[in-house]
DOKOLDO-145141 format. One line per field, with one value per residue (C-alpha): x, y, z. Coordinates in nm, 4 decimals, decimal comma, m for minus. Each point is the difference from the previous one (the first is absolute). Layout:
BEGIN
X <- [X_...]
Y <- [Y_...]
Z <- [Z_...]
This chain:
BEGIN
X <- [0,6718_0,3357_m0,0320_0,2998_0,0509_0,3010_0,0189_m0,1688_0,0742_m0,2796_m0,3349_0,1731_m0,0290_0,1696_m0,0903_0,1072_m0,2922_0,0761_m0,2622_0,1439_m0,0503_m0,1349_m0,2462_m0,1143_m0,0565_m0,2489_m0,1748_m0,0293_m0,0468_m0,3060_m0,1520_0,0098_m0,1718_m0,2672_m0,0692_0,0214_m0,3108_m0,2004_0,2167_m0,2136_0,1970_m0,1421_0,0769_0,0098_m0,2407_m0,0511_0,3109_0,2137_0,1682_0,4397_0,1476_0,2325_m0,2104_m0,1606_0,3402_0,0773_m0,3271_0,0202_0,3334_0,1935_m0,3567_0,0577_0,3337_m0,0391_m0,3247_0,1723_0,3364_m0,1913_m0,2000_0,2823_0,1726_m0,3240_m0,0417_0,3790_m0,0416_m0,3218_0,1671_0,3245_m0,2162_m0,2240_0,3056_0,2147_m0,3504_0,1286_m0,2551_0,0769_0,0554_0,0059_m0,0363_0,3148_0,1980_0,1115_0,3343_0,0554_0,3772_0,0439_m0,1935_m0,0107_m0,1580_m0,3608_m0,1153_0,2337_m0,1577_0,3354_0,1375_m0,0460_m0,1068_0,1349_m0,1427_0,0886_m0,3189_0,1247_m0,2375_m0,0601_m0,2118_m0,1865_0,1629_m0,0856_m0,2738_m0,0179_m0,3735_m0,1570_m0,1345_m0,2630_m0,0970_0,3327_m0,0827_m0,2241_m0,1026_m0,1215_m0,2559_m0,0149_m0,4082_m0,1219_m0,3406_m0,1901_m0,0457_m0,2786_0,2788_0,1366_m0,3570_m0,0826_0,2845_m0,1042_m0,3506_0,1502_0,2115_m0,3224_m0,2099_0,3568_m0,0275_m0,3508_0,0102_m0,0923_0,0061_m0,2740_m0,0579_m0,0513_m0,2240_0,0146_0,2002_0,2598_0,3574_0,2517_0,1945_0,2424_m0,1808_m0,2173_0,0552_0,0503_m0,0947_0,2548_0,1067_0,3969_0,2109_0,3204_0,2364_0,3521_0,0992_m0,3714_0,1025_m0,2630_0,1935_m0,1396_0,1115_m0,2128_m0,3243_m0,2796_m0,3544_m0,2594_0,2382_m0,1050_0,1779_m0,0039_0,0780_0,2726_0,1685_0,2422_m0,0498_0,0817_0,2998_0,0947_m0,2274_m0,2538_m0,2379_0,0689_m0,0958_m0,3387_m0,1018_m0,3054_m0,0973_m0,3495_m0,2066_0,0948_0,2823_0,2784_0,3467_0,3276_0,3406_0,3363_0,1724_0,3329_0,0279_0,2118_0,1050_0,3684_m0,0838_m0,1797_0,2056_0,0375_m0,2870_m0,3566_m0,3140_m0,3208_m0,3264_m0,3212_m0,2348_m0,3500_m0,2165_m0,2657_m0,1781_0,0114_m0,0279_0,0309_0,0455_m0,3046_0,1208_m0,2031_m0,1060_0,0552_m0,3753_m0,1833_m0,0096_0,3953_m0,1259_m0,2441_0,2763_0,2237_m0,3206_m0,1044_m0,2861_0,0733_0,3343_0,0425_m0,0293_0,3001_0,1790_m0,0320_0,1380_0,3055_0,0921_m0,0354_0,2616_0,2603_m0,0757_0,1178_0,2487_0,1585_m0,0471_0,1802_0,3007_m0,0047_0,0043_0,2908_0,2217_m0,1650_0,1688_0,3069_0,0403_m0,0615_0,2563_0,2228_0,0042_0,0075_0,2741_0,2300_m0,0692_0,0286_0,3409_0,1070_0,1754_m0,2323_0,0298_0,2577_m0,1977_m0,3577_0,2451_0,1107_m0,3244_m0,1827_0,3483_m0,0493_m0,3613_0,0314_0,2566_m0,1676_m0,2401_0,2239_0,1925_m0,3156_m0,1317_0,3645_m0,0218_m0,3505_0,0817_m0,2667_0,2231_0,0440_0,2323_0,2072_0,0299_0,0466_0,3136_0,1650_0,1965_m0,0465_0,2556_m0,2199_m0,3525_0,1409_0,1140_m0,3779_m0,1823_0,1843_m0,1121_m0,3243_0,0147_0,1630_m0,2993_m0,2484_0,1323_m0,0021_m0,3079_m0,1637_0,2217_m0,1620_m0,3721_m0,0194_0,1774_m0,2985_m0,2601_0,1240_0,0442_m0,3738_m0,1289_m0,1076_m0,0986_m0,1731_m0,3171_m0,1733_m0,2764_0,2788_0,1334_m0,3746_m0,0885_0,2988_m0,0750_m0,3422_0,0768_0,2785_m0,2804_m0,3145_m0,2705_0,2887_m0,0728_0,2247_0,0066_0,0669_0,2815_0,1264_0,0339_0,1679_0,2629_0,0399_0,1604_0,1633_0,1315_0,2758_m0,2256_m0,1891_0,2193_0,1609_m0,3412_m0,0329_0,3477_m0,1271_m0,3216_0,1320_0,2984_m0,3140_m0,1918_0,2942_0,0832_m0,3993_0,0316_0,3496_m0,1724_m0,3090_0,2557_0,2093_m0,0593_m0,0300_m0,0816_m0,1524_0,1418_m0,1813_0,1848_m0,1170_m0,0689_0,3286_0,2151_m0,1494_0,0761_0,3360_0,0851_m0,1247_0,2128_0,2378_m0,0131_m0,0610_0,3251]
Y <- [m1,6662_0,1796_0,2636_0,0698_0,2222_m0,1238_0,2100_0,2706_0,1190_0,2526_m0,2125_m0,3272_m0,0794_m0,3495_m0,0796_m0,2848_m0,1554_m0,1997_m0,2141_m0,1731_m0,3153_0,0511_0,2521_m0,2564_m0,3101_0,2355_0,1104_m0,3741_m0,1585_0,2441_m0,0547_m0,4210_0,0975_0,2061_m0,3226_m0,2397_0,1378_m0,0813_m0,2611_m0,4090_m0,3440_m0,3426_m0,0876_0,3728_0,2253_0,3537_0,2032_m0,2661_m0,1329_0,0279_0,2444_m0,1880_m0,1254_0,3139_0,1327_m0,3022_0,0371_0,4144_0,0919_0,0533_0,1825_0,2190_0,0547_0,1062_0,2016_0,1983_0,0611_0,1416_0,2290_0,1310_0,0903_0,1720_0,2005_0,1170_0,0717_0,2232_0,1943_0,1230_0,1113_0,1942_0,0931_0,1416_0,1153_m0,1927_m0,1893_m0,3206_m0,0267_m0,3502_m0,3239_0,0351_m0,3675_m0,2029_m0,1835_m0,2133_0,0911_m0,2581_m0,2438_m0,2478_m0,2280_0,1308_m0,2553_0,0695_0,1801_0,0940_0,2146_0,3351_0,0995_0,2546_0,1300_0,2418_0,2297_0,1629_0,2478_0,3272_0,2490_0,3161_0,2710_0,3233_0,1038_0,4000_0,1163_0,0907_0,3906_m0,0448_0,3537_0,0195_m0,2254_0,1770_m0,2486_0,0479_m0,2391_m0,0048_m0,0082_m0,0321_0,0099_m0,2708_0,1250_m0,1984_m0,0993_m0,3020_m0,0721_m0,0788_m0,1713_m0,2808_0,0102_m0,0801_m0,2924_m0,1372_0,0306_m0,1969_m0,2401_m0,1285_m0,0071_m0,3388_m0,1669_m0,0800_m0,2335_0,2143_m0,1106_0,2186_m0,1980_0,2672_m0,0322_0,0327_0,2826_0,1561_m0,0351_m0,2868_m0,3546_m0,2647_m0,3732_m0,2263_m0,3444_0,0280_m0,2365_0,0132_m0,2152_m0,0315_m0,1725_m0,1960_m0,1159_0,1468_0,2077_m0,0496_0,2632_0,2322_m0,1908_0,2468_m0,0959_0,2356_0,2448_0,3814_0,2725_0,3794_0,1082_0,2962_m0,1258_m0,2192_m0,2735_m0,2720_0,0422_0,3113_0,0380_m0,2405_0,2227_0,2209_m0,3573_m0,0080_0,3313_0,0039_m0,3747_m0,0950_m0,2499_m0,3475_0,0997_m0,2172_0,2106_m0,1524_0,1930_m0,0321_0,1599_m0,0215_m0,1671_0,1259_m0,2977_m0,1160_m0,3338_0,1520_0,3133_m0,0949_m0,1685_0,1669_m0,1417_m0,0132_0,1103_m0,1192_0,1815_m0,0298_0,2965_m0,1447_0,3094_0,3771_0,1271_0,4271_0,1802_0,1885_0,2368_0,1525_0,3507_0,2159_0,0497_m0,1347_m0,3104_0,0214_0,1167_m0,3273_m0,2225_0,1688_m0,0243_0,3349_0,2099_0,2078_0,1566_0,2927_m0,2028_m0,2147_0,3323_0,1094_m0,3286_0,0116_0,3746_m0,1176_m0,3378_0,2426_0,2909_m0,2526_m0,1102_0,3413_0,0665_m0,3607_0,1217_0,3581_m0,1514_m0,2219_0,3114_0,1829_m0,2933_m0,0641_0,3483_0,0024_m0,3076_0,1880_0,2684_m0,1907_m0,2176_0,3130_0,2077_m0,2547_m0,2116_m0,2078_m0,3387_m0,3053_m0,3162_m0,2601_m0,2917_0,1737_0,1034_m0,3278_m0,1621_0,2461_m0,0352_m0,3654_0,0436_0,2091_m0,1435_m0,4114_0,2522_0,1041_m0,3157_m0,2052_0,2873_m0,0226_m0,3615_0,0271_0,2958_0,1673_0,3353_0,2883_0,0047_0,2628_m0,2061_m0,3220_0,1782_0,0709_m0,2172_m0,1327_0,2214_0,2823_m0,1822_m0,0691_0,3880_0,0817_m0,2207_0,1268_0,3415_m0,1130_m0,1808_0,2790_0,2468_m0,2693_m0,0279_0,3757_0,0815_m0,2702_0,0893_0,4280_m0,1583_m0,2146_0,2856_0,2215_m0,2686_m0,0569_0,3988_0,0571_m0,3091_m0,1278_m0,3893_m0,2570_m0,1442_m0,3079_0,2185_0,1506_m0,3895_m0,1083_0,2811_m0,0751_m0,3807_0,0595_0,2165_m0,2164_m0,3309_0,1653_m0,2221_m0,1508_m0,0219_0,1208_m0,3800_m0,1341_0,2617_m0,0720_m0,3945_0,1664_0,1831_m0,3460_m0,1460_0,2263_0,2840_0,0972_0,1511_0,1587_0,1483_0,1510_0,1359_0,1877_0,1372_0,1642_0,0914_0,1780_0,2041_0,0675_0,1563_0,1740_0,1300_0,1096_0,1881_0,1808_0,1339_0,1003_0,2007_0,1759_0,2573_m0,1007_0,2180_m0,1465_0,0511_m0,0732_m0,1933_m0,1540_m0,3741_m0,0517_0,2030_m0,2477_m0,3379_0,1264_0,1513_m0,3099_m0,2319_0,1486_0,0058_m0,3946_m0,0075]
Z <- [3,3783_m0,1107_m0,3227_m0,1388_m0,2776_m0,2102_m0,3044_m0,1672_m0,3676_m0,1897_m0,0070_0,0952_0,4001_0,2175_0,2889_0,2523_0,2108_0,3135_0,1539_0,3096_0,0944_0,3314_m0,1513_m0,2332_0,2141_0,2275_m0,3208_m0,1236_0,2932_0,0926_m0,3200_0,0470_0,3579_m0,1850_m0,2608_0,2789_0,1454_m0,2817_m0,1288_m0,0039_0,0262_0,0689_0,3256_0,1858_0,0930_m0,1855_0,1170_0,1871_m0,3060_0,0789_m0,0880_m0,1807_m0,2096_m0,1454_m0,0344_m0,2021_m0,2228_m0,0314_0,0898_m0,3200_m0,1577_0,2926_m0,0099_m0,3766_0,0678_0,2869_m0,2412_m0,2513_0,2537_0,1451_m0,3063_m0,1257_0,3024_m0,0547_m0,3108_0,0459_0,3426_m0,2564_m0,2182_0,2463_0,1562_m0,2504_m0,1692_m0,3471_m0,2018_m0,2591_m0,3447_m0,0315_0,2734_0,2295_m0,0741_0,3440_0,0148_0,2990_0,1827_0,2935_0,1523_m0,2955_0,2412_0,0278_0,1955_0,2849_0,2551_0,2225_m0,3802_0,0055_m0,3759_m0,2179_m0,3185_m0,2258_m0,1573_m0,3256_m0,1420_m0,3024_0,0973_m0,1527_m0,0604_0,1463_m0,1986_m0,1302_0,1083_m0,3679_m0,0221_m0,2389_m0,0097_m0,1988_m0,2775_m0,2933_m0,3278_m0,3543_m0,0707_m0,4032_m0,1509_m0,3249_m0,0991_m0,2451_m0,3283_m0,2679_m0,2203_0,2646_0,0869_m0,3991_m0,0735_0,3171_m0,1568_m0,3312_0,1624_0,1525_m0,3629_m0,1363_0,2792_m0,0746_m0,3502_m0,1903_m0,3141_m0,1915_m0,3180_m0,3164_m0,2524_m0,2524_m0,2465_m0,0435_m0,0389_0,3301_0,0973_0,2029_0,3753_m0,0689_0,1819_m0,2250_0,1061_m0,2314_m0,0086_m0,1227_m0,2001_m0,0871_m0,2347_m0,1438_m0,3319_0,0203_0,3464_0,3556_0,2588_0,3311_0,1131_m0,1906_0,0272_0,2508_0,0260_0,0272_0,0965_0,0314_m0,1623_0,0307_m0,3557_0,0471_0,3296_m0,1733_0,2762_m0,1856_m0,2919_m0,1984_m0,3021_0,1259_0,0722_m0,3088_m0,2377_0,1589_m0,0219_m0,2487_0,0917_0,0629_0,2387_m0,2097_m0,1727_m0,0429_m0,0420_m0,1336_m0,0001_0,0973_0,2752_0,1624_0,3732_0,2685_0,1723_m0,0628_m0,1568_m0,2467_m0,1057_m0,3236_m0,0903_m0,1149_0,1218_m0,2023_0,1959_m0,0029_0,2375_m0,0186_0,1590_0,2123_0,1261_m0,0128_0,3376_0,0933_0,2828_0,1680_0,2631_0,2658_m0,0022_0,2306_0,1225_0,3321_m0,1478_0,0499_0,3768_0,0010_m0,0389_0,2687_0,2474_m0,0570_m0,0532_m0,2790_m0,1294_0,2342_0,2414_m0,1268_m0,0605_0,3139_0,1860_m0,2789_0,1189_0,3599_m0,0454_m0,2168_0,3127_0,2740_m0,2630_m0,0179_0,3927_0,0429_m0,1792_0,1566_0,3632_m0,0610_m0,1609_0,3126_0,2039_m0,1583_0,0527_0,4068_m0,0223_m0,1979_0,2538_0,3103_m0,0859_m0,1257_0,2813_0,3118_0,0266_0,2633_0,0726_m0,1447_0,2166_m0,2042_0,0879_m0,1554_m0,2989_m0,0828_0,0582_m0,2689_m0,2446_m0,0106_m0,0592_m0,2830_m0,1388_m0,0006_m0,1905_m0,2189_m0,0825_m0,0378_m0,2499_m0,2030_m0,0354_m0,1516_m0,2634_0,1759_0,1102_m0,2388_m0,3315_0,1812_0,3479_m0,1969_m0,1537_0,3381_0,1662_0,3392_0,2292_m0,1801_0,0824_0,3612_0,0202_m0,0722_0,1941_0,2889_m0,0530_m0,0308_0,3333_0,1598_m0,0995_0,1036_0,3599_0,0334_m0,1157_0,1834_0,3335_m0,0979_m0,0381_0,2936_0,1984_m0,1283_0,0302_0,3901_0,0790_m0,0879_0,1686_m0,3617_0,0360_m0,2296_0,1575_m0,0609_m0,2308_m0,2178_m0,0739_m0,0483_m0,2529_m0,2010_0,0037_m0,1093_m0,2621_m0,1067_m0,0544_m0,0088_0,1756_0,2592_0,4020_0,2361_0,1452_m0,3802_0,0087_0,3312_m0,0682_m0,3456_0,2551_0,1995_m0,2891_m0,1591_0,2848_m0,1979_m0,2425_0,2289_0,2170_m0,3599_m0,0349_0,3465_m0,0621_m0,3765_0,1780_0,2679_m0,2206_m0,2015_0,2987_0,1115_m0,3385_m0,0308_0,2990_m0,1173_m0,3170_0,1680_0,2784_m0,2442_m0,2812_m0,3207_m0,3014_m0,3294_m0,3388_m0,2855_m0,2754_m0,3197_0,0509_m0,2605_0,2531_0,3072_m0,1715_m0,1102_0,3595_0,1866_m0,2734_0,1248_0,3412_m0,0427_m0,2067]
């Protein structure tokens, strides 16, 4: 085989392969000896079938098989070579020998490819990080104990035959008329009102203040719906039941109903869920901040092809999110050149900070094994098997290949911060969420 290099510009290599003919028909025709060993027809013994006939039963899989080989193996010598490694699947265009089934045409083929850059070797004893702290206090740990009391409050049928009042649920069956004639509209059956929320229409609530279990209540109140603008409409509602609501103190019997054993013990699992909450936040500032530093501090040329294939990612992203309303007021108001302008910054930091953290990853022989992808499965649906998992990953590999990429920039990222120094500095938890907003931001 002849290996021509044709052009060469930055990251972007050509390369002309030439597989003679001659060279060919001895690879194929040793291969249709090798099968016609082995190869049964009625009528011949093992191993005396013609030749010509296994060439006419195998010959063009052969053919193919031994094409594809032979541009694989000259594809992997440049690149052991020339000591370059891929960025993306090297694309095949065939030059001459249009005939492929013509054994007495040399073939030509030209092997365009991008590869890596040069990669800068990261000195991590040169990177220092602030990793921002702050410490639980018993004001955020009441206020989610007051959220769960709120949560399992109830109502409960009151009957004391007092009047109702701001707070209390009111069970009422509505009417509603104009000039003597029913609006349908109007009409509600045994519907439940808050008196003070104003669900329904202004001053409804205000009319039934005072009412009691088996009142009837008739007054006149103004209805906001265009066909009726102008028109009053005379209320009947008749007060079925008095109903208030009982909330739950904050005792162990709020602990029972969480599954605990008493209240400190429900304290003490609140302060742990806002602790990891605060150390969640406080590791991604710690790691936007490692990006942040690797990105600025390491440039080189990105691969076009990865580039583009990350832009158009993004951007489907961002298109798809546009159409919905689902982006930010701000981003909504900008107009596509702007969006596009963006994205490609976006992509652009992507590439190099995944091009940094492989680089990393590869320099200190940091792999993913088939525990690390377990682990994370497991934890992912607690009470899965591997082999559940594994027929999971069968059909769906897409997802699970994007898994073992995010698990293994996690282990190399865990083994960056647990490399380099990084100092603590204690903020209030205000100063964290505001920080880490705007990081996200």
């Amino acid at each position: 085989m002849q290996l021509i290099e044709t052009n060469s510009h930055g990251l972007k290599k050509e390369f002309k392969l030439i597989l003679p003919s001659e060279v060919l028909s001895a690879k194929i025709n040793a291969r249709i000896a090798e099968i016609r060993k082995t190869f049964r027809l009625p009528g011949f013994r093992p191993g005396k079938v013609p030749l010509k006939i296994v060439k006419q039963r195998y010959g063009s899989a052969v053919r193919a098989d031994i094409i594809t080989a032979s541009i694989q193996d000259s594809t992997t010598r440049i690149l052991e070579e020339r000591n370059l490694r891929l960025a993306l699947q090297p694309q095949v265009h065939l030059l001459s020998g249009r005939n492929t089934e013509n054994e007495e045409e040399d073939l030509a083929f030209l092997i365009t490819m991008e590869v890596l850059p040069e990669l800068p070797v990261v000195d991590l004893t040169t990177i220092h990080l602030e990793q921002l702290k702050a410490e639980v206090s018993n004001k955020p740990v009441e206020h989610v104990l007051a959220k769960l009391a709120t949560e399992r409050q109830h109502r409960e049928r009151v009957t004391e035959h007092r009047p109702a009042g701001v707070g209390d649920i009111i069970v009422v069956d509505i009417r509603g008329s104009v000039e003597g004639c029913d609006v349908t509209d109007v009409a509600r059956v045994d519907f439940l009102l808050e008196l003070g929320k104003e669900n329904f229409i202004p001053g409804f609530d205000a009319a039934l203040i005072g009412a009691r279990a088996g009142d009837v209540c008739h007054f006149t109140l103004g209805w906001p719906d265009a066909k009726l603008a102008d028109k009053a409409i005379d209320f009947g509602v008749q007060v079925k039941e008095l109903q208030k609501v009982v909330s739950m103190p904050v005792d162990d019997t709020l602990a029972k109903s969480c599954g605990m054993e008493s209240l400190d013990d429900l304290r003490h699992v609140v302060w742990q869920q806002i602790t990891q909450g605060y150390m969640v936040r406080s590791r991604a500032m710690l790691k936007r901040d490692l990006f942040e530093r690797l990105v600025t501090d390491y440039t080189f040329d990105l691969p076009s092809g990865m580039l583009e294939a990350e832009f158009s990612a993004i951007w489907q992203q961002v298109t798809a999110a546009r159409a919905k309303g689902e982006l930010s007021q701000e981003a909504m108001a900008k107009d596509e050149t702007t969006l596009q302008v963006e994205s490609r910054l976006i992509a652009e930091r992507r590439v190099r900070l995944g091009l940094i953290l492989a680089e990393i990853g590869r320099t200190h022989n940091i792999t993913l094994t088939k525990t690390d992808v377990e682990q994370a499965l497991a934890a992912g649906m607690k009470g899965a098997s591997p082999g559940m998992w594994q027929r999971m990953g069968g059909q769906s590999p897409g997802a699970l290949e994007s898994l073992k990429v995010s698990l293994l920039e996690e282990k190399i990222v865990n083994f960056i911060l647990a490399t380099v120094p990084v100092t603590d500095r204690i903020v209030t938890p205000e100063e964290l969420f505001d920080m880490a907003e705007g990081a996200a931001e």
